[in-house]
N, C-alpha and C positions, 0 to 999 in steps of 0.2 A: 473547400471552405475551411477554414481554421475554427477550431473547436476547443475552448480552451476548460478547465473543469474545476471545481473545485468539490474537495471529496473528506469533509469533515464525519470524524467518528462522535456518535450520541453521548458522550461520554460525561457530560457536564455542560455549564453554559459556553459559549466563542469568549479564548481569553486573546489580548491582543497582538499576539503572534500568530495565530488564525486569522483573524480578520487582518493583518496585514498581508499575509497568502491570500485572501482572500481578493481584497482588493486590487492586489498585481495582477491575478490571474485573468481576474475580471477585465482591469485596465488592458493589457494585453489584446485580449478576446477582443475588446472593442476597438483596437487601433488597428485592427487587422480584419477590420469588418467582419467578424464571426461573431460565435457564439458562445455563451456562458451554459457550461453546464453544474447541475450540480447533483452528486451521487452520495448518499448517506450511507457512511462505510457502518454500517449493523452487524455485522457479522460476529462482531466479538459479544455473545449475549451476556454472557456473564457481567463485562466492565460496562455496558447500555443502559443508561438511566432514563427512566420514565417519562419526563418531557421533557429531552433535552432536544428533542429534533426539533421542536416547536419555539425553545427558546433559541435554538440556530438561526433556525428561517426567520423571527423576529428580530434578533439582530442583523441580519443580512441586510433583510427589505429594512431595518430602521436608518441603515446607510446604505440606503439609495441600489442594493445590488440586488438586482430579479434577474432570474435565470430565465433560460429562453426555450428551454422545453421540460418537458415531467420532469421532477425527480425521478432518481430511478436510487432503489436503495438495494444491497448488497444481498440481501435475505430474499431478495424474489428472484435473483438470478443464479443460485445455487446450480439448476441444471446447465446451464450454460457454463460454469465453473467446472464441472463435473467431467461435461463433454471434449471442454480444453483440456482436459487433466489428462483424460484418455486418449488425446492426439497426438502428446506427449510420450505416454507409452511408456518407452524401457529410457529413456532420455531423464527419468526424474525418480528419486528413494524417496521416501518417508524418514523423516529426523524426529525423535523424539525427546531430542534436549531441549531441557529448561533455558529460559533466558538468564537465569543464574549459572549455569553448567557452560552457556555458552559466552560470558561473560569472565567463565573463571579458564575456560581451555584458550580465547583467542587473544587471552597476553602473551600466549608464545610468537604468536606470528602474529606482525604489523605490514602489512600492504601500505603504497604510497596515497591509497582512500582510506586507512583504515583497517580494525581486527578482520583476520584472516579467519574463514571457518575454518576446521582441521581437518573436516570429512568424517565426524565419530559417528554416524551413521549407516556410513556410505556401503558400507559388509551386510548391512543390517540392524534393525533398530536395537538399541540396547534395552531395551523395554517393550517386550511385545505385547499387542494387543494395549495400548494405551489408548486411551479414549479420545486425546486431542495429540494431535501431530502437525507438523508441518511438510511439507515435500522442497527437497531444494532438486536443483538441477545438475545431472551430471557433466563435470569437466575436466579438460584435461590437466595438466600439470604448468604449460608454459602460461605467461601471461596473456589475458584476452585483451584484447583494445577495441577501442567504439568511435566514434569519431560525433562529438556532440554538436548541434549545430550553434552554439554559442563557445562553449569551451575547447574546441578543437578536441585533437585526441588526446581522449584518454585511457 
């Protein structure tokens, strides 16, 4: 069954670049006789504003989009995040750059989607023990390719 989702972060009220993702994903789901999910990305506590999930889901359901099963928001599934992280293993580092640090190192390298990370990490965090991090994935050096099932490869 096709499952399509839509996964807005609490950040503010839906501006209309959201509800137009919103609406595709939906439309989608429903031409493909599945189902509409929706996951309330919380995880980022810090930028989470106090009711904005409430002002979401009222704009949602005020155009017409009900999901078809629980919300499920990002903050209860922490173990489950944990557990992936750990099946992952030696496959993933911890990055501790800013999105300013990473903004200023990946004008060096431009990919055909876009900045290149450099891998300032990848030896080791350059800031140990930092309280928020990221984990990226280890890779090799040649180009990866995926094959999308709309956009061919890329």
């Amino acid at each position: 069954m096709y499952r399509g989702r839509f996964a807005p972060s609490p950040t503010g009220a839906l501006h209309f670049g959201s509800m137009v993702t919103a609406v595709a994903s939906y439309l989608e789901a429903k031409a493909n006789q599945g189902k509409w999910l929706l996951r309330i990305e919380d995880i980022d506590t810090t930028r989470t504003q106090t009711n904005a999930v409430n002002d979401i889901l009222y704009g949602l359901e005020r155009f017409g989009l009900y999901w078809d099963e629980a919300i499920t928001y990002q903050t209860q599934r922490i173990a489950l995040y944990e557990s992936a992280l750990a099946t992952l293993g030696e496959h993933v580092y911890p990055c501790s750059c800013t999105r300013k640090q990473l903004l200023r190192d990946t004008g060096i390298a431009q990919g055909a989607f876009g900045y290149i990370y450099i891998g300032r990490c990848r030896q080791g965090m350059l800031v140990a023990n930092k309280p928020r991090f990221s984990y990226r994935l280890k890779t090799h050096n040649a180009p990866i390719c995926v094959h999308d099932s709309l956009q061919g490869k890329l």
